[in-house]
Phi, psi and omega in degrees: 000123183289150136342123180252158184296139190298140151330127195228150182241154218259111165057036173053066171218139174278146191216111193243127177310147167244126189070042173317255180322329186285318172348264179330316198275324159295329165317287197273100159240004176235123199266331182231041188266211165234149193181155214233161200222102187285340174204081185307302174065292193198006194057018183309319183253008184276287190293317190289350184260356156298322167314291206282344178283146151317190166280312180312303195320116160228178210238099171251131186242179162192136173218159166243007163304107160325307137354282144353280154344294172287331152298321188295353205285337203278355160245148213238037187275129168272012156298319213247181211175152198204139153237137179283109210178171146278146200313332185314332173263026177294321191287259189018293193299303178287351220231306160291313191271007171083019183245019182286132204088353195226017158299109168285331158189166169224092180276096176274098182247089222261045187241147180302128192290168182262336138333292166293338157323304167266018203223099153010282124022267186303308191100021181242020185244163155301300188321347200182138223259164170190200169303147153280083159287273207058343169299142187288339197218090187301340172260004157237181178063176173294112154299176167292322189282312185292329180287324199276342179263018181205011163260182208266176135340289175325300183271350180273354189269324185306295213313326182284327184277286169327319174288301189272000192033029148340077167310301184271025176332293185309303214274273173025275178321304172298335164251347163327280187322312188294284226309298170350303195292282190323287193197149185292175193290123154228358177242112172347300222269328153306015175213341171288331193263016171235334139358269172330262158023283194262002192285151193238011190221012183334147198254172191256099157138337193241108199307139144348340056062285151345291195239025053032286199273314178317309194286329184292333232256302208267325168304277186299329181263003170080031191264009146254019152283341192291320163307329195277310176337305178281314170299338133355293173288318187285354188257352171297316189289338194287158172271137156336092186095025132294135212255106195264090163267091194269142186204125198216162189242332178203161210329310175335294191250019173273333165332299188311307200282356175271273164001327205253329178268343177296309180331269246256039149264285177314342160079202156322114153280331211278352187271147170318122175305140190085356172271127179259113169307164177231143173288345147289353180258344154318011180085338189287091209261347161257101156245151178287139180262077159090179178280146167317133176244153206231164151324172177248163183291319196277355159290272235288335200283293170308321194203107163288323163288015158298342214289338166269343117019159228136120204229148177210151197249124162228175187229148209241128201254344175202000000 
């Protein structure tokens, strides 16, 4: 089995898969299938399910961090491939490259990597002062700096409730707008202090801040149409008794993914009561592998930001 290259972090900022092994161990149910890493991030689950394949096996990734990439580039297993793109376009992607339909699983770990996070730079913490970015893929879309000097009252009020699940979203949103009128957001730490300021409720243990930043974050990159997108894509791509592995972070898309899979367990729900049916004309394109699965105390303990993680499994039935 060739070798993959040791994990390495990108500009020194470290990066630890969450639900490393259940991750791998839910994927791989073929040792010599094919299968795809819907968000490569720093390759954390990328080399370990490359651990577990065969000589036959092969591995396809895809991330739109430029970063990423370029991490991805230090391996060097000729199992593996990586295209540069959104998860959203995975069939699309899987579809060029002749594997559409032919996935033995597809694992989607839809969380910010802790690189980005920890990099000034990117624009996506309160914590550490930088550019107001936040985009995953910095050379295209709309910043965080640009949406806040140019959307109304109205959609930053949406934008806070609906992401961030913002009680004060409307007061928040007003003082963004006076401070705004002086000079525009162009900084993390400047816009964590005018928050801070006006938030009237801190919460214990969470900056202020906080679902502030989630929403905007979740904004500019669009990220629960991209999920409802990938899930989609991923169950076209996947072959009949592929394995659909989602690792989600916050309530917003741990909903979705329950939600998709519960659907598509249930098949049609939607037919007249009393009509009879066969259980193959129901739909039922999933069954769920188990129960949601959490981090372990001693994950959460190693890596606190794991603590929120949330993992769900499906098997793609036709």
């Amino acid at each position: 089995m060739p070798p993959s290259a040791p994990e390495q972090p990108v500009r020194g900022f470290c990066h630890a898969s969450v639900l490393l092994d259940g991750a791998v161990e839910a994927l791989i149910h073929d040792a010599d299938g094919i299968y795809l890493d819907g968000t490569f991030g720093r390759g954390g689950h990328s080399r370990a399910i490359l651990e577990r394949l065969g000589p036959a096996g092969q591995l396809l990734a895809i991330d739109r961090d430029p970063q990423a990439i370029a991490e991805a580039g230090t391996i060097t297993d000729p199992r593996f491939a990586i295209e540069r793109g959104e998860f959203a376009r995975l069939d699309e992607i899987a579809e060029h490259r002749g594997l559409h339909g032919r996935l033995s699983g597809v694992l989607l770990d839809v969380g910010v990597s802790s690189p980005q996070l920890d990099d000034p730079e990117r624009g996506f913490s309160f914590l550490r002062d930088g550019p107001l970015d936040m985009r995953m893929d910095p050379e295209h879309g709309e910043s965080a700096a640009d949406f806040l000097a140019r959307a109304s009252e109205s959609e930053i009020v949406r934008v806070f409730k609906s992401y961030g699940e913002e009680r004060f979203a409307r007061r928040l949103t007003r003082a963004i707008l006076a401070r705004r009128v002086e000079r525009p957001f162009e900084r993390t730490a400047d816009l964590a202090e005018v928050v801070k300021a006006a938030h009237p409720a801190w919460e214990k243990g969470k900056h202020p801040a906080t679902r502030v930043f989630q929403a905007l974050r979740i904004q500019v990159n669009g990220e629960l149409d991209q999920l409802d997108a990938a899930l989609d894509a991923a169950l076209e791509a996947l072959a009949p008794g592929g394995h659909l592995v989602v690792i989600s972070f916050h309530s917003l898309e741990d909903r979705r993914v329950k939600r998709f899979i519960r659907d598509h367990v249930r098949g049609d729900t939607d037919l007249p009561r009393g009509i009879p049916v066969r259980d193959d004309q129901l739909k039922r394109r999933l069954e769920s592998l188990g129960k949601a699965r959490r981090p372990s105390a001693e994950e959460v303990q190693e890596n606190p930001r794991a603590r929120s993680a949330v993992m769900r499994v499906a098997r793609k039935r036709y």
